[in-house]
N, C-alpha and C positions, 0 to 999 in steps of 0.2 A: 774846912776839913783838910783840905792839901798843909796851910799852915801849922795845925795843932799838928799833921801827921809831923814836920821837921821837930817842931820845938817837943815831941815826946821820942827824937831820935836818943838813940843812943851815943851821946855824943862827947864824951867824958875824955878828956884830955885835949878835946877838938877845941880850938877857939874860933867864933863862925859869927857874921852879919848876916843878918839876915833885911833882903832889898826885894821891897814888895815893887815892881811897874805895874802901876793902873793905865791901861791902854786907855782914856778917856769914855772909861764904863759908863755904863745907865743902869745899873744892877743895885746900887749904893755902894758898891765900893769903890767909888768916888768920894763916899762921905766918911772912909775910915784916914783916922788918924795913928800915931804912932803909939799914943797913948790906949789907943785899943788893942792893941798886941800885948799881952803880957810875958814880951821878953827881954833879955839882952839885946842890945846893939841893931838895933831896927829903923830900917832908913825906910820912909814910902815915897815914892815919884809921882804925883798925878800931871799922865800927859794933859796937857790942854786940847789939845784935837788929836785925833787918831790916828798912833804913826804905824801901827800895823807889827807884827809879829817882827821881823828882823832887825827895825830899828829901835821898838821895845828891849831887846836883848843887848842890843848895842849899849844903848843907854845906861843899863843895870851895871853891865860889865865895864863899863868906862868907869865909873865910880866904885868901883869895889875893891878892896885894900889886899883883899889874902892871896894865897899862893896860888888857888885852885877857882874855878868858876862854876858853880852848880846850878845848872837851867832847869828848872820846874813846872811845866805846864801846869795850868789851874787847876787841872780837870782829871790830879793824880794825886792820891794817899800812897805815902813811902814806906817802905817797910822799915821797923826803927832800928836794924844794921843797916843798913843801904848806903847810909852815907861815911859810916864807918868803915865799909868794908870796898867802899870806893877810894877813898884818901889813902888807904894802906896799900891797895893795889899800886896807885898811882904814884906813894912815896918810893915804892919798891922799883918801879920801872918808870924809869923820866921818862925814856921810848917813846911815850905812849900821851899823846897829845889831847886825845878826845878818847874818853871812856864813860859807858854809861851800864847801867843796870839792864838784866833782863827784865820782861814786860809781863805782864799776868792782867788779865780781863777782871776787875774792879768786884763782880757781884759774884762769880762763880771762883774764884781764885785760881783758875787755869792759865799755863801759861799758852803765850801764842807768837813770844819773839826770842829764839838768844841773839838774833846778827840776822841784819840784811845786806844784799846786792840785787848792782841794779846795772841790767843787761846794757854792754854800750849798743847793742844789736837793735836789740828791740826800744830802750826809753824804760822796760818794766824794772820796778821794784818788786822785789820777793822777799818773803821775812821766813824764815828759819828758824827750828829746832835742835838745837844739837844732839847727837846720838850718842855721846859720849860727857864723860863729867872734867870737858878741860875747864883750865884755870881760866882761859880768857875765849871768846873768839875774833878774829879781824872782821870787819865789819865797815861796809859803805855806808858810811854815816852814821849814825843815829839820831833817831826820832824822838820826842817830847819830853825826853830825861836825861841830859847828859854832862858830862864836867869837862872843862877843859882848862888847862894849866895856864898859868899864865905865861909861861913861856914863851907859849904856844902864841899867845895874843901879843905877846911884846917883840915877835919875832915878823910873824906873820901878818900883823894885821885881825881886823875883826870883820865879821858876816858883811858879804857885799850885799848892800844895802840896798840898792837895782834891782834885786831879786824879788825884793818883797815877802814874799813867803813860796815855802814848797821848794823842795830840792834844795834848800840853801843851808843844813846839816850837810849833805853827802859835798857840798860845793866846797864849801870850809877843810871837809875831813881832805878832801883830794889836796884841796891850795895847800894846807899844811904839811902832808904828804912831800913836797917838793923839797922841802927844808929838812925833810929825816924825821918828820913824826909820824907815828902811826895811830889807827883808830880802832878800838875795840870796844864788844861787851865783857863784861863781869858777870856771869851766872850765878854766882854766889849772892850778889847784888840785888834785889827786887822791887820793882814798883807799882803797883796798883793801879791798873787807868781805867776809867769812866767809859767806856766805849763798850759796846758788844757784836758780838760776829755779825750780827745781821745788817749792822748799818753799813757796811762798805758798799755795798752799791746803794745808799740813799742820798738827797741832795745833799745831807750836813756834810758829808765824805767825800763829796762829789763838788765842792764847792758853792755850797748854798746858802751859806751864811752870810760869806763874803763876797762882794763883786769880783773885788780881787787875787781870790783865792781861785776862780773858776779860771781867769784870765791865764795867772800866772802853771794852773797845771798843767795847760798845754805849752806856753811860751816854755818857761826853765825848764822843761822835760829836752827841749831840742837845744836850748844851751849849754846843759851839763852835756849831753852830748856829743854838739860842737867843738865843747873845751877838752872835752877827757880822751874822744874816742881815737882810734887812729882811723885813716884813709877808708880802710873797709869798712869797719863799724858803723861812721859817717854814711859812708853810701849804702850800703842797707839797711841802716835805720831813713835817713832821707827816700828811696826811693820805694821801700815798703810798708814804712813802718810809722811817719811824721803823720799822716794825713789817717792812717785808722785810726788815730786817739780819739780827737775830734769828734768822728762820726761815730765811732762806739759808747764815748760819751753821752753824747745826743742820743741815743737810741734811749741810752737810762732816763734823759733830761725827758722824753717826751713820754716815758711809761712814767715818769713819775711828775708828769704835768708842770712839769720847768721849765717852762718853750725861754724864759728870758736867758738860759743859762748857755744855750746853743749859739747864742751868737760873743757870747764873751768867749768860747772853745775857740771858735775861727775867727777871732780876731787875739786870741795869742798864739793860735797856731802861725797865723801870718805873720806875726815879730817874730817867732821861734824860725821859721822858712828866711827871715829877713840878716838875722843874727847870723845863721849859719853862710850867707854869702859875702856878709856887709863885717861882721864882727862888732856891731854898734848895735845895744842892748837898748833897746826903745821902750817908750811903755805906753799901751794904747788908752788904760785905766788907770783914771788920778785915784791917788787916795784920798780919802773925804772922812 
């Protein structure tokens, strides 16, 4: 679905590859070939073992020939401007390094994102509405749709790869930031995702799919932190705010009978505590 949604984009005058990364699925998409896409210019990657969301992205973008990089999580149907109305933005304003669509809930078509920010205070992410019809908003990262220029990657470098997953959009959008880019949504833009309001506090949200997805939400929440915040930020997130994630997690881990999930929390909460004194980015959970 995500596929058919690009290839019935709007995409007329666009010249576009399309670069499927199979994370080394057990779904069958494993067993597709290029010869089952019926498009244009389609490259597939099947990882051999499982390198996990950031170096999947690496991967795609390493190999990718155009001017612009478009990240597509699976688990999203595009609106068929979306990608048209992102390339024109971003022709118009080199500026602007990382730009993604607004967000809209898959089954009700409600939106529920134009731009987030995420408190150096606290570690929280908040997502946003705008109350107004600007052309763009600035935005700490963006999450599971977004493009970014290659400028931006021949300048800066691409997703640190340590991170594994979580916080490693907003991590990118900052590194970049140091060099004169900046990060925004397109409102105009829209993309479809597969998630509904009730799941955030359940384990898929919470880290339950992945070992390493649980590990890394507490660890990289106290490294972007480390990295971005200044002296106070640091210390009121360190000494009020590191050690609630954890146990408020767990409170959800154990109403919703995850006991294994509790102990992957505080043992990245302890890298993230480690990070913040050492500046040496550990990783307690291999990837498998």
């Amino acid at each position: 679905e995500c596929v058919d949604s690009i290839k019935t984009s709007s995409l007329i005058d666009i010249e576009y590859e399309l670069i499927i990364v199979d994370d080394a699925s057990s779904d069958d998409t494993e067993k597709i070939t290029e010869g089952d896409i019926t498009s244009n210019n389609v490259r597939i990657i099947h990882n051999e073992t499982q390198q996990m969301m950031v170096r999947s992205r690496n991967i795609g973008a390493k190999v990718s020939m155009g001017r612009y990089v478009l990240f597509i999580d699976d688990d999203n149907a595009i609106d068929e401007e979306m990608i048209k109305n992102l390339v024109d933005f971003a022709d118009k304003n080199p500026e602007f390094g990382m730009i993604g669509p607004s967000m809209y809930y898959f089954g009700s078509r409600e939106k529920y994102m134009d731009y987030q920010k995420i408190s150096l205070f606290t570690g929280k992410t908040n997502f946003y509405k705008g109350d107004k019809r600007n052309e763009y908003y600035l935005s700490d990262g963006i999450p599971n749709v977004f493009m970014i220029s290659k400028k931006a990657f021949d300048k800066c470098g691409f997703f640190d790869e340590k991170l594994i997953q979580t916080y490693t959009e907003p991590d990118f959008a900052k590194m970049i930031e140091k060099d004169g880019f900046k990060c925004c949504i397109v409102p105009k833009a829209k993309t479809y995702h597969k998630i509904k309001r009730e799941d955030d506090l359940k384990p898929l949200s919470m880290g339950g799919k992945f070992k390493q997805k649980a590990y890394c939400l507490m660890r990289n929440r106290s490294v972007y932190v480390s990295r971005y915040g200044n002296n106070i930020e640091k210390a009121v997130y360190l000494i009020c705010f590191s050690w609630f994630w954890p146990l408020a997690y767990s409170f959800f881990a154990l109403k919703n009978q995850r006991f294994d999930l509790i102990r992957l929390y505080f043992r990245g909460f302890l890298d993230g505590i480690k990070y913040f004194f050492t500046g040496k980015l550990s990783g307690s959970v291999e990837i498998n």
